[in-house]
C-alpha positions in Angstrom: 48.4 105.2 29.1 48.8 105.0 25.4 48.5 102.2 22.6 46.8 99.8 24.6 42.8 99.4 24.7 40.3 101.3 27.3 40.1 97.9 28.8 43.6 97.1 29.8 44.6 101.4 30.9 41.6 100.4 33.0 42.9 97.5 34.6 46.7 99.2 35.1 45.3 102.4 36.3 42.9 100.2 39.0 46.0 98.9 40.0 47.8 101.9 40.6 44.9 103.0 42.8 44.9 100.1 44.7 48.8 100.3 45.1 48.5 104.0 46.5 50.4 105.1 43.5 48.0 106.8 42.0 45.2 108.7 43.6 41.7 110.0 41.3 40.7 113.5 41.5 37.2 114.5 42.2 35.9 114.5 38.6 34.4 111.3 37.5 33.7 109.6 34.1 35.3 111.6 31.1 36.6 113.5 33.3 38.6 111.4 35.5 42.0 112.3 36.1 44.8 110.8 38.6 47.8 112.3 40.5 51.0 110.7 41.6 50.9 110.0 44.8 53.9 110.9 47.0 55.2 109.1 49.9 55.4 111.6 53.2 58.7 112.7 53.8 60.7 110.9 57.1 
């Protein structure tokens, strides 16, 4: 996320999560980071 506040990259990133988009790594706070999150292959 870029040029857009802490508040809304929150809010977009939540959403990603909740979408199964986006999946957190184990760190937490600072250190949080997100992967894509692929769809299995069929």
């Amino acid at each position: 996320m870029a040029k857009c506040s802490q508040d809304t990259a929150g809010c977009d990133i939540a959403d990603l999560v909740a979408k199964a988009i986006l999946r957190q790594d184990s760190a937490g706070g600072r250190s949080s980071s997100y992967r894509l999150q692929w769809p299995e292959p069929v």
